[in-house]
Backbone as numpy.savetxt, mean C-alpha at the origin, in Angstrom:
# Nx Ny Nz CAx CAy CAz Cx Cy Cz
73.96 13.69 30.52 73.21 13.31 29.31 71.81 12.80 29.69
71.65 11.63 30.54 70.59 11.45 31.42 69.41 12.78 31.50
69.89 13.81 32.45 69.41 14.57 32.65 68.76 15.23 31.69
69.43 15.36 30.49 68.95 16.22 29.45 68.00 15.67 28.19
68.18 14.39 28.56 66.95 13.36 28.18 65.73 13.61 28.92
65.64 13.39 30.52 64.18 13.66 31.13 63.77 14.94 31.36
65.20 16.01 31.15 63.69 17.09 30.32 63.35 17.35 29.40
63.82 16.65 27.95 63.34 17.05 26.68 61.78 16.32 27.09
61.75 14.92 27.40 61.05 14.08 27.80 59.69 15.27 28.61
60.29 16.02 29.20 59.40 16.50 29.93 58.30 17.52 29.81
59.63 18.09 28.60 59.11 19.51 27.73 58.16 19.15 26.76
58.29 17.63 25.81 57.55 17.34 25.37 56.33 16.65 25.78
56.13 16.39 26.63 54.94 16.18 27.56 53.99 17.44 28.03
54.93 18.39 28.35 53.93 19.87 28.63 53.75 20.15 27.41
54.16 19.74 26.59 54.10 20.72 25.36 52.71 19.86 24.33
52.47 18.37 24.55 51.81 17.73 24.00 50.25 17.66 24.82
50.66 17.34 26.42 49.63 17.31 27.37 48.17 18.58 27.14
48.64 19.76 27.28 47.76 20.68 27.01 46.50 20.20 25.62
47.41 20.01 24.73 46.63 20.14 23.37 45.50 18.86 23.27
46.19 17.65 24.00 45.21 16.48 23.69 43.90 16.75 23.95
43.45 17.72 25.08 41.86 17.49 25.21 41.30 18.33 24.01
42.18 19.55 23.24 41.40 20.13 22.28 41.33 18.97 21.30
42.56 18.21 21.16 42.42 17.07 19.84 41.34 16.24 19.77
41.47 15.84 20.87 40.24 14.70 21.62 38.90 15.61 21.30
38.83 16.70 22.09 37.25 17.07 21.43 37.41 17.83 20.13
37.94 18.22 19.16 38.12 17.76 17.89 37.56 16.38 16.98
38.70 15.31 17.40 38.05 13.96 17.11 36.84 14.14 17.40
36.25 14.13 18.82 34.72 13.86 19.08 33.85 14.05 17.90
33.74 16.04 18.22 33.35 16.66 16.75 33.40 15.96 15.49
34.18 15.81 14.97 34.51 15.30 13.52 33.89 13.71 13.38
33.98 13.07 14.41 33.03 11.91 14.77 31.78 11.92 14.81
31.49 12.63 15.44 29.80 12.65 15.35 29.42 13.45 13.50
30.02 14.29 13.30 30.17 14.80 11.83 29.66 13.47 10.93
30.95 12.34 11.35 30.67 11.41 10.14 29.60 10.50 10.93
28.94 10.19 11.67 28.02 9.66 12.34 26.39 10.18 11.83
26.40 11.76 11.55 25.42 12.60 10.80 25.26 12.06 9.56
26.00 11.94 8.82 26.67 11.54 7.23 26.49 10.06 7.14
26.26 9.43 8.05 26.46 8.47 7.85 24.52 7.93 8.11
23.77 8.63 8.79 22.61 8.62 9.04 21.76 9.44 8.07
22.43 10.50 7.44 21.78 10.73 6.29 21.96 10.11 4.82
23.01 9.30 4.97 22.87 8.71 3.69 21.98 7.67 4.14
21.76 7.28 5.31 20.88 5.79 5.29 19.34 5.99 5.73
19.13 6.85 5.33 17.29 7.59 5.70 16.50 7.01 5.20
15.56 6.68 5.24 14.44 5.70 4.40 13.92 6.75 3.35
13.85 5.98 2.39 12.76 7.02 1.19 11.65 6.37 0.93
10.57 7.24 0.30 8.96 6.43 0.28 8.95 6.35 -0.78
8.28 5.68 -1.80 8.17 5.08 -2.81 6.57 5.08 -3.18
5.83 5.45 -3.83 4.37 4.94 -4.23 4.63 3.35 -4.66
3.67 2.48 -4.14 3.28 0.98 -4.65 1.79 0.92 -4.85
1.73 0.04 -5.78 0.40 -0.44 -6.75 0.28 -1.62 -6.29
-1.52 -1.96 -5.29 -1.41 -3.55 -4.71 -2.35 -3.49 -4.94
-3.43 -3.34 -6.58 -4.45 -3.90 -6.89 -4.35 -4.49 -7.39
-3.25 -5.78 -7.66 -3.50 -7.19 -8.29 -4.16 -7.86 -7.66
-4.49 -8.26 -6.00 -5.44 -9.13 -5.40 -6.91 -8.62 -5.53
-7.03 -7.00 -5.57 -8.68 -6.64 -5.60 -8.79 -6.84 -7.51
-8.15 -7.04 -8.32 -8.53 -7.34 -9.44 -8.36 -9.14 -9.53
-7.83 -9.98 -8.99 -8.39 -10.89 -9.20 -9.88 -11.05 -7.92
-9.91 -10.45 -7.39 -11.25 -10.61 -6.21 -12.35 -9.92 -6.56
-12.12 -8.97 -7.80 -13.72 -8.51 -8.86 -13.64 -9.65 -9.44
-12.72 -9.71 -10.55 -13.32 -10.93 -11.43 -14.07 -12.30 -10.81
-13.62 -12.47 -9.85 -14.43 -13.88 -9.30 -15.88 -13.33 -8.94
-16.00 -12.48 -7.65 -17.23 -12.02 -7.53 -17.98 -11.33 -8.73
-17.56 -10.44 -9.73 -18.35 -10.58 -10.90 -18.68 -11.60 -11.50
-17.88 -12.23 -11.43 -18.79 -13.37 -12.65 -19.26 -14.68 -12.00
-19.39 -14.66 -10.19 -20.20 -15.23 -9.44 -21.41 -14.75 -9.47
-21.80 -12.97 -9.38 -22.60 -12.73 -9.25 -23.54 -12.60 -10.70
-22.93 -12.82 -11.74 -23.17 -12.50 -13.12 -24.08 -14.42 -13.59
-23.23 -15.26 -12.42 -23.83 -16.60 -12.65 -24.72 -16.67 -11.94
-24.38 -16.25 -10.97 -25.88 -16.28 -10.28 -27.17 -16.10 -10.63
-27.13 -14.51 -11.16 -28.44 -14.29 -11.70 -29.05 -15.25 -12.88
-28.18 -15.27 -13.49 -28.65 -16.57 -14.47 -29.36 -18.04 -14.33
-28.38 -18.20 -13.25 -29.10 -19.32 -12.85 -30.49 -19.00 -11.89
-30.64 -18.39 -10.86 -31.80 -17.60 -10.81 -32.74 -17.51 -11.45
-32.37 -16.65 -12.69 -33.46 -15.90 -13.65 -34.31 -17.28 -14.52
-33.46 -18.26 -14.87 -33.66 -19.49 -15.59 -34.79 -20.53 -14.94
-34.60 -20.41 -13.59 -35.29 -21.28 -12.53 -36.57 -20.58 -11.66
-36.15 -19.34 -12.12 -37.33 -18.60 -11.44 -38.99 -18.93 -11.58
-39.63 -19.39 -10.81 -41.17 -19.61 -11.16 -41.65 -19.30 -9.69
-43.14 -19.22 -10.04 -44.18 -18.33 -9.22 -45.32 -19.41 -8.66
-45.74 -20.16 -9.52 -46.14 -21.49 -9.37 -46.17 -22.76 -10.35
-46.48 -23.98 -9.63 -46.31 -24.83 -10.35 -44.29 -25.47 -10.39
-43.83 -25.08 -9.63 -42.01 -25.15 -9.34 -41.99 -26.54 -8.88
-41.51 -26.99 -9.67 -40.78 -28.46 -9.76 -39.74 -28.26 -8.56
-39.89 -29.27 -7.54 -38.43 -28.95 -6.48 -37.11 -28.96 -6.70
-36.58 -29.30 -8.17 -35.57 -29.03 -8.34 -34.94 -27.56 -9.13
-36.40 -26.89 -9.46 -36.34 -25.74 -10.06 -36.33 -24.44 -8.72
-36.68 -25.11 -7.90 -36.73 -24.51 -6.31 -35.68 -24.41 -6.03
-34.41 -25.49 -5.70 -33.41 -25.73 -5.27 -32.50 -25.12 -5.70
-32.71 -25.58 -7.42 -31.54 -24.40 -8.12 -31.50 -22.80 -8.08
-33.00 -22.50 -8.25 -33.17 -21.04 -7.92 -32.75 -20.28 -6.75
-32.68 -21.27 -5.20 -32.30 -20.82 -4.44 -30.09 -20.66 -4.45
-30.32 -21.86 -5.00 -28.67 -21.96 -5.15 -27.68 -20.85 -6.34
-29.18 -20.35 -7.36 -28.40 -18.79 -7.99 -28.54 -17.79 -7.21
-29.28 -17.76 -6.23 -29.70 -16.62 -4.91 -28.46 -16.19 -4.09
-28.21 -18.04 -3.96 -27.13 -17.69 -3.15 -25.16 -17.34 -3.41
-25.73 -17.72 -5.01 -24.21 -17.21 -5.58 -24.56 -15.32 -6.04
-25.56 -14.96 -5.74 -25.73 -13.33 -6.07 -25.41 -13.19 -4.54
-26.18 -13.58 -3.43 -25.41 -12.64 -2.18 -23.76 -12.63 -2.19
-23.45 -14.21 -2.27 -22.10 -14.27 -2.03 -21.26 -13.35 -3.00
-21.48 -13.32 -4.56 -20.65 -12.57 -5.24 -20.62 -11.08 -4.76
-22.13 -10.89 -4.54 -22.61 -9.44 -4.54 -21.55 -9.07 -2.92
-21.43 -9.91 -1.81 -20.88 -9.35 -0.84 -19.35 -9.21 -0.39
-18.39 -9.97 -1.79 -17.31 -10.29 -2.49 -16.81 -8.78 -2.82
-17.83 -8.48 -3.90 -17.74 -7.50 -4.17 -17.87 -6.33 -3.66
-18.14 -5.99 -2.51 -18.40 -4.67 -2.14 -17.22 -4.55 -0.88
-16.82 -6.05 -0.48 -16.40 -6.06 0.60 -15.03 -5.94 0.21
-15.00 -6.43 -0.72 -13.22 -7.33 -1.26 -12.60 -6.01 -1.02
-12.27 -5.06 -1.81 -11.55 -4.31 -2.48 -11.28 -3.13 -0.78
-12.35 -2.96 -0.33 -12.05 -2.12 0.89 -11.80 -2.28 2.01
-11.30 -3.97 2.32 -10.68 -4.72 3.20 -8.97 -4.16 2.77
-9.19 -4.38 1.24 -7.51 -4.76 0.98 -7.16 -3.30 0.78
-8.11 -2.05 0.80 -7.52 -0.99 1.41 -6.97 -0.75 2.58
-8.22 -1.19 3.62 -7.72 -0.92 5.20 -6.29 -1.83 5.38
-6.32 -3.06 4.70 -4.94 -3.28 5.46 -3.78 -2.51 5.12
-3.79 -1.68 3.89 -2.45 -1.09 3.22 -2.45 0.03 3.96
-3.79 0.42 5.30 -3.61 1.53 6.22 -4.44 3.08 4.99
-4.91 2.72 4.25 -5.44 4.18 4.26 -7.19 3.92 3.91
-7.71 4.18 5.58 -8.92 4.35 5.79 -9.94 4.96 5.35
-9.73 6.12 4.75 -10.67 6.83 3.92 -10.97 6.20 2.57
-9.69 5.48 1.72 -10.21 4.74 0.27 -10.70 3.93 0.42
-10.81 3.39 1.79 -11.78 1.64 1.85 -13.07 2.45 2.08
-13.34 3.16 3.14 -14.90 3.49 3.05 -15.47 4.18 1.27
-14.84 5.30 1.07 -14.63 5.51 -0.50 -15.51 4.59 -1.73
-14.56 3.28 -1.59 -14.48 2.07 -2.28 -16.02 1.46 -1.54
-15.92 1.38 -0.43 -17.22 0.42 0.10 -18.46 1.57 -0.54
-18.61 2.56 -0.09 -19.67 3.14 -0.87 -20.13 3.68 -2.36
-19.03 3.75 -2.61 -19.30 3.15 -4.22 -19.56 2.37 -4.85
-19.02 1.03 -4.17 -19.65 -0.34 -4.86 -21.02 -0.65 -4.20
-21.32 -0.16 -3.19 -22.40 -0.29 -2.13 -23.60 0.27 -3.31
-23.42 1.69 -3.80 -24.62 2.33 -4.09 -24.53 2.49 -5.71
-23.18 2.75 -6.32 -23.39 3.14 -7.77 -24.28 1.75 -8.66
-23.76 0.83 -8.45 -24.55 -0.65 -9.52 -26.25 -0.28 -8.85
-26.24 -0.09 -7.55 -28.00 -0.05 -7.61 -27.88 1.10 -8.04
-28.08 2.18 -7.80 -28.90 3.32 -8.28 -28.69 2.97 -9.91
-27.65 2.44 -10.73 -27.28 2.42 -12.29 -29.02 1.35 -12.45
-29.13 -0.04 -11.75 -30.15 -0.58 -11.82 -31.40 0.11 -12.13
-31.77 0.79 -10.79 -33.04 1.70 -10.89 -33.03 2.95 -11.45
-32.12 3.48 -11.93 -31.99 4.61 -13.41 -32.46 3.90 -14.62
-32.34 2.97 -14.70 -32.20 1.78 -15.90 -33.58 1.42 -16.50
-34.24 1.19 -14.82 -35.39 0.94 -14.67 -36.39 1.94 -15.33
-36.34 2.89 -14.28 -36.69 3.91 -14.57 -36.99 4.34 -16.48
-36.12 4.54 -16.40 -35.67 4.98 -17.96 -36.26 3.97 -18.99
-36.22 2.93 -18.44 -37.04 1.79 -19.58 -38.05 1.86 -19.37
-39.28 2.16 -18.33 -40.68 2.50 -17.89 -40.68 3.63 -18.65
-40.13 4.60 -18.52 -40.50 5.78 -19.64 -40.66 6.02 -20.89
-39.55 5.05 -21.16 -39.52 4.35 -22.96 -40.54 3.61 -23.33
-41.00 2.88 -22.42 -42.23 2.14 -22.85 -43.47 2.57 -22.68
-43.62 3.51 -22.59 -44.91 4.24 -22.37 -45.39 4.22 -23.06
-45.67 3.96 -24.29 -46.75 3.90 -25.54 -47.35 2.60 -25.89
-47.18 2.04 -24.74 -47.74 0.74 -24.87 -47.01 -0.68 -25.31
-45.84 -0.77 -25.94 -45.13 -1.71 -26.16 -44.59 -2.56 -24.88
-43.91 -3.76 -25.46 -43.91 -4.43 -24.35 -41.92 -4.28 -24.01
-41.54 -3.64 -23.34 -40.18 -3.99 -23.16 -39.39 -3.88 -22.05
-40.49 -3.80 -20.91 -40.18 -4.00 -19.47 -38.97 -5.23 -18.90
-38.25 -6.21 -19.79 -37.45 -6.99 -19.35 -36.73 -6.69 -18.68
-36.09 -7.70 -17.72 -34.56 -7.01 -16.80 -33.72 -7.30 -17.67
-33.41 -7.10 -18.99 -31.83 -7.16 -19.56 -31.11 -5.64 -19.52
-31.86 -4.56 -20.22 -31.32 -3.54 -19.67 -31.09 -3.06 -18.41
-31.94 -2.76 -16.90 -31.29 -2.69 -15.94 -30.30 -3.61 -15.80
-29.94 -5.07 -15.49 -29.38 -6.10 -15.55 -27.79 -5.70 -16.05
-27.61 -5.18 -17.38 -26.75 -4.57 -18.37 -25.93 -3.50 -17.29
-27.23 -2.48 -17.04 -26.78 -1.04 -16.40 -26.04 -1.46 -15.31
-26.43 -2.17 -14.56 -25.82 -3.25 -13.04 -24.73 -3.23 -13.37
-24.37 -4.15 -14.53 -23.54 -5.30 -14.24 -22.08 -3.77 -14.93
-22.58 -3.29 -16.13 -21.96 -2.23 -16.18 -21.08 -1.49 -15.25
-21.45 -0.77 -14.33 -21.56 0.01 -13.62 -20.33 -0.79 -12.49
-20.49 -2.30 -12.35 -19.54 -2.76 -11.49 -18.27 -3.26 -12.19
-18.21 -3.23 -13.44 -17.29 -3.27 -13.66 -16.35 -2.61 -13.95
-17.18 -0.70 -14.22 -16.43 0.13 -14.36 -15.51 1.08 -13.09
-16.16 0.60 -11.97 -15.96 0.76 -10.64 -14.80 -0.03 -10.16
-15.26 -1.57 -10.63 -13.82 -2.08 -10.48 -12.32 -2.03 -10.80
-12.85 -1.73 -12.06 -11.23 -1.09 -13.07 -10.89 0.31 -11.98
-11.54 1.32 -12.12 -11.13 2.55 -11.63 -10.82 2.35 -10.33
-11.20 1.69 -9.36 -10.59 1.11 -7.81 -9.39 0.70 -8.04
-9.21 -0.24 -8.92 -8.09 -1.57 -8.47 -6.80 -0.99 -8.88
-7.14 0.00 -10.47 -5.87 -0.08 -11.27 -5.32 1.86 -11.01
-6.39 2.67 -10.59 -6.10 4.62 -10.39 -5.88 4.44 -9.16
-6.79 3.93 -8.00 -7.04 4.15 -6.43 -6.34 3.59 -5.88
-5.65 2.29 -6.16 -4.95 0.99 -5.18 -3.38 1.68 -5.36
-3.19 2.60 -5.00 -1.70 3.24 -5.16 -1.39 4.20 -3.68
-0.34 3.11 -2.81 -0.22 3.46 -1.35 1.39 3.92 -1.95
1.84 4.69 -0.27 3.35 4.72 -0.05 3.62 4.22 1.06
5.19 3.64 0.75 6.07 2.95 1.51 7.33 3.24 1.60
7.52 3.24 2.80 9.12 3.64 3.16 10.34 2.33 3.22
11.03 2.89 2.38 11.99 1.88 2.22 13.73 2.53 2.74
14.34 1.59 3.64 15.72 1.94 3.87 16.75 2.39 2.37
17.76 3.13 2.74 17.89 3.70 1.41 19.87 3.49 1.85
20.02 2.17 0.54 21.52 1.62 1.25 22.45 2.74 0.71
23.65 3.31 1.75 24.45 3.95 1.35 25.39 3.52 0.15
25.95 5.09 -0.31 26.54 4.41 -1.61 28.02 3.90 -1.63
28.15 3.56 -2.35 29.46 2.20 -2.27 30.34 3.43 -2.81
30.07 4.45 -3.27 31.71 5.09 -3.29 31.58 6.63 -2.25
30.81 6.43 -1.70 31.27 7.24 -0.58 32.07 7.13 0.38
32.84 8.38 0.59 34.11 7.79 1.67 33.80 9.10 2.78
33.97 7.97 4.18 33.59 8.38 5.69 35.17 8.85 6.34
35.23 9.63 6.79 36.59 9.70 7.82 36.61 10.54 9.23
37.20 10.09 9.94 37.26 10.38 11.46 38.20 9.95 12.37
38.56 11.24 12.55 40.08 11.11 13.46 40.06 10.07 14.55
40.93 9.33 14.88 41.22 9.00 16.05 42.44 9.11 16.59
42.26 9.38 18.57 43.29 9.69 19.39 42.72 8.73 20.20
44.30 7.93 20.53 44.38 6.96 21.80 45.77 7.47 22.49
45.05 7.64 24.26 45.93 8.48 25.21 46.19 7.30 26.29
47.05 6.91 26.32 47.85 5.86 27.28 49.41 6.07 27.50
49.98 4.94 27.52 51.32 4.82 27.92 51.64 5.52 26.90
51.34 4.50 25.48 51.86 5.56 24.20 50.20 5.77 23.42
50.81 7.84 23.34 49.99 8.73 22.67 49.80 8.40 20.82
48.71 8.37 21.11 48.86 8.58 18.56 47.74 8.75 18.49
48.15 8.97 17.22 47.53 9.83 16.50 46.54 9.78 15.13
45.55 9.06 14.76 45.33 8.55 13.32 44.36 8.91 12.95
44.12 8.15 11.64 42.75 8.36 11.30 42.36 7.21 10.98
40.45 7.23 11.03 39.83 5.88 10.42 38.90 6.34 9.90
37.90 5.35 8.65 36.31 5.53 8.19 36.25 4.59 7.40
35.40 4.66 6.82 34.60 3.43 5.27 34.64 4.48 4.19
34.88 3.46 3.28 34.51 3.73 2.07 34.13 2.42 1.07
């Protein structure tokens, strides 16, 4: 009886031995399968994002720094006869037009380059750089021509207007059409997907199973 125990024992050993390495690389296969599956559900996807809320609050300040400026400027401005405090202030609206004016040209195409796309900051810098002047000296222009018959209406309120115009319509169209980057975001697998993959463990004792997520 013995005997006929260690060769069933034996038969089933030749008979099991052969097959494990196809099982085993089977499992492998079917493992790396759900390893694929499992890396394509978790792929990053890109997304467009909108990050002109900081260059729209960073026009409004420099506009209406540079919008105070001139005012105070224009108010204090004299040629002679300047009281030193009409000096002081005039210089101090001077210096809220550079500062706004360099707010403005600078702001918006900083906070491009950092979102990484280099071409809309230069874009942005030369547009705010050149459209408000040339709108100025069109302005100009155009009001010297109008007045040609002798009237008097050479004031800076219309260029002034055309300026101030011109930067604000620049600003809207930057902050709220142009300020639109992409970003890649991890993309979490879904909660009812189900993973599976054989497993074989070959030792003293052989088996046979399966495992995965779901």
């Amino acid at each position: 009886m013995r005997k006929l125990t260690c060769a069933a024992s034996i038969a089933l050993g030749a008979a099991i031995g052969p097959a494990l390495p196809g099982v085993a690389a089977a499992a492998g296969d079917t493992t790396a399968t759900a390893a694929q599956i499992d890396a394509a559900g978790d792929t990053a996807t890109t997304h467009d994002v909108w990050y002109g809320g900081p260059m729209l609050g960073m026009d409004a300040a420099t506009i209406g720094l540079t919008a105070g400026g001139i005012g105070v400027f224009a108010s204090n401005l004299c040629i002679f006869g300047c009281t030193l405090e009409q000096d002081r202030t005039a210089k101090i609206g001077a210096v809220m037009v550079l500062a706004g004016g360099a707010g403005y040209v600078l702001g918006a195409p900083i906070d491009h380059w950092v979102h990484g796309r280099t071409a809309a900051g230069f874009g942005s810098l030369a547009l705010r750089a050149m459209v408000p002047f040339v709108a100025v000296l069109s302005a100009s222009a155009l009001q010297t021509v109008a007045c040609g018959d002798g009237h008097d209406c050479s004031g800076p309120a219309v260029p002034l207007i055309a300026g101030g115009t011109s930067m604000v319509g620049i600003a809207l169209a930057d902050d709220i059409l142009f300020a639109h980057g992409s970003e890649k975001q991890a993309a979490e697998p879904s909660s009812t997907s189900l993973r599976l993959a054989p497993t074989v463990s070959v030792g003293k004792i052989t088996s046979i199973g399966v495992g995965g997520a779901f």
